[in-house]
C-alpha positions in Angstrom: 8.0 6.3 19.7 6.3 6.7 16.5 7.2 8.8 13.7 6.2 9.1 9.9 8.5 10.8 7.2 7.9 11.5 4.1 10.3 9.8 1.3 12.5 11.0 -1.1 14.4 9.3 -3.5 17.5 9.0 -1.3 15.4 6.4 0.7 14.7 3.8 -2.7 17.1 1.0 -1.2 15.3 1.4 2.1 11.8 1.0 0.6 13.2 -1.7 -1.6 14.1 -3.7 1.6 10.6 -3.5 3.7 8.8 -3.7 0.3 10.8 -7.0 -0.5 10.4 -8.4 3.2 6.6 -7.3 3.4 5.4 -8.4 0.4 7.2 -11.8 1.0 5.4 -11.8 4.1 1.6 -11.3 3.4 1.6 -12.7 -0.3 4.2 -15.8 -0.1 1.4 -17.8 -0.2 -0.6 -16.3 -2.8 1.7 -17.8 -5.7 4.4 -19.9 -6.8 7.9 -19.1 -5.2 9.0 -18.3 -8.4 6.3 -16.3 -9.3 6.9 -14.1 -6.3 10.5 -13.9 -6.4 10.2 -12.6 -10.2 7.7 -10.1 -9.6 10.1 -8.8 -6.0 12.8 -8.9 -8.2 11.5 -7.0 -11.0 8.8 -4.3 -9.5 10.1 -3.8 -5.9 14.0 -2.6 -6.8 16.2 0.2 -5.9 15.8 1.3 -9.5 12.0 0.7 -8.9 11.6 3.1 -6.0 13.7 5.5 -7.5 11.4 6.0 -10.3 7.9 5.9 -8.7 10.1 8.5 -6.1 11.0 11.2 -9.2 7.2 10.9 -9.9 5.5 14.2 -8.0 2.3 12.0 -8.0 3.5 9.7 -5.9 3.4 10.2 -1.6 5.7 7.5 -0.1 6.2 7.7 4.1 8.2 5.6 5.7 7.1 4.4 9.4 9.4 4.4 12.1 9.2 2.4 15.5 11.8 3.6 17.7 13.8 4.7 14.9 13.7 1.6 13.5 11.5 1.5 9.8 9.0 -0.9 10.5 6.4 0.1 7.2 5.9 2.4 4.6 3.0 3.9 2.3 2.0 5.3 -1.1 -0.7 7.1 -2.1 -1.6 8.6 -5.0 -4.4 12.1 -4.9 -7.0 12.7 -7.4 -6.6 8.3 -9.2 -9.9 8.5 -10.1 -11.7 5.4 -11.8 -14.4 4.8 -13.9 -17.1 2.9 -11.5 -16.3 5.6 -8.5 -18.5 8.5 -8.2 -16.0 11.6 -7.7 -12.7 12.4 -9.2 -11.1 13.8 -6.5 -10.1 10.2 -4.2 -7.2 9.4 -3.2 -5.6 5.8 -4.1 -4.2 4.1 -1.3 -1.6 2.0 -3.5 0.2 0.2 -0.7 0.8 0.1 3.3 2.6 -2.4 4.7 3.7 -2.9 8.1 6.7 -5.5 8.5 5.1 -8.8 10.4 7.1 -8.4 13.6 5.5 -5.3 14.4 1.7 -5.7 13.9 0.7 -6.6 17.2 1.9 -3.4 17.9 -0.9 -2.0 16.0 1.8 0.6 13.7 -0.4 0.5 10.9 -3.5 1.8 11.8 -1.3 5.0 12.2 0.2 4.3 9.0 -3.1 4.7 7.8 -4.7 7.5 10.0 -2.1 10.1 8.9 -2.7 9.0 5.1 -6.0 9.6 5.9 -5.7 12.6 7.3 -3.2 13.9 4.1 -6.1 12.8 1.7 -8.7 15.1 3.4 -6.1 17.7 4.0 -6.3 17.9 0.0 -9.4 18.3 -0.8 -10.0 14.5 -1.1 -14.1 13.1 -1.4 -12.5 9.3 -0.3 -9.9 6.8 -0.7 -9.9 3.6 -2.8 -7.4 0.3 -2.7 -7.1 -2.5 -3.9 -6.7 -5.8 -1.6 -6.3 -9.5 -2.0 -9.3 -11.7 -1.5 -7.8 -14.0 0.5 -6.5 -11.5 3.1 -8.7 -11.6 5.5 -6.7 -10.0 8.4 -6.9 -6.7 6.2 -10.2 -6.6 5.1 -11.4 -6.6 8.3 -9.3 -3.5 9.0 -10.6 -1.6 6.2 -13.9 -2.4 6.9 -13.6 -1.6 10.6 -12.2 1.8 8.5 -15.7 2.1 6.6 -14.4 0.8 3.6 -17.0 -1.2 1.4 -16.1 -3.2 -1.3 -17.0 -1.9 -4.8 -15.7 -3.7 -7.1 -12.8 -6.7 -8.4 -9.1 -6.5 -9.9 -6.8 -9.2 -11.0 -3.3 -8.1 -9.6 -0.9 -9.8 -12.0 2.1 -11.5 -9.8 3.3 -12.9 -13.1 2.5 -13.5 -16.8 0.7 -16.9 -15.9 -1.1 -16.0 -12.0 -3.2 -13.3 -11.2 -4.7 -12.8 -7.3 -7.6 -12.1 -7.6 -8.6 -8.5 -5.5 -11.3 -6.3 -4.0 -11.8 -2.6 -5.2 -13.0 -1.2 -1.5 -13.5 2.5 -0.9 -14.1 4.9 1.7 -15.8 8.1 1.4 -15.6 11.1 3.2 
């Protein structure tokens, strides 16, 4: 069974954990070991998610697989940016899915029902951010209707940078 909450901030070490274990997961690879446990260890804390949770701004719903939290999401409405042409799109700031459950295909739910949450307020499309090298994921949001519209560096640490794709889908 599949079921989506929304978060509050009495679920932060929760979040914490499959943030931690998920980003581990798809970016290991993307940077030093160091470099990775120093940004986990800095942006992806209890006292992390308890902040970005006391911000109204910010959507966060946890996935469950047979009551088990397998992923979560945030989104952010009406993030516009400079080279997008509407102000009203929603940012798609993270989804992650824990590894041992995507061949179970959780996340394209994960993402339907933010999908559906953008549109259901007033949304003209989504944007995100995604590493260049994740292939797997691009794919995805293509399949989605996303294009690519631009580049980001997402700083890992004060000496790497991955580099990313700005991709957006409108609606």
């Amino acid at each position: 069974m599949i079921k989506i909450i929304k978060a509050d901030t009495n679920h932060a070490e929760l979040l914490s954990g499959i943030a931690r274990q998920s980003f581990i997961e798809s970016h290991a690879i993307s940077a030093s070991e160091t470099d990775i446990s120093n940004y986990i260890n800095s942006k992806l804390t209890i006292a992390a998610f308890e902040t970005e949770l006391k911000d109204v701004n910010n959507h966060f719903h946890i996935l469950y697989f047979n009551e088990k939290p397998t992923g979560y999401s945030k989104i952010i409405f009406n993030f516009a940016q400079d080279n997008l042409p509407f102000k009203n799109v929603t940012k798609l700031e993270r989804i992650y899915v824990l590894e041992e459950f995507h061949h179970l295909k959780l996340g394209l739910h994960l993402f339907t029902f933010n999908l559906e949450l953008s549109k259901n307020n007033q949304q003209s499309g989504m944007w995100l951010y995604v590493w260049t090298e994740n292939q797997k994921a691009i794919n995805f949001y293509k399949k989605a209707g996303f294009e690519v519209v631009g580049r980001y560096d997402f700083k890992i640490s004060e000496t790497h940078s991955n580099p990313n794709h700005q991709m957006l889908l409108s609606y």
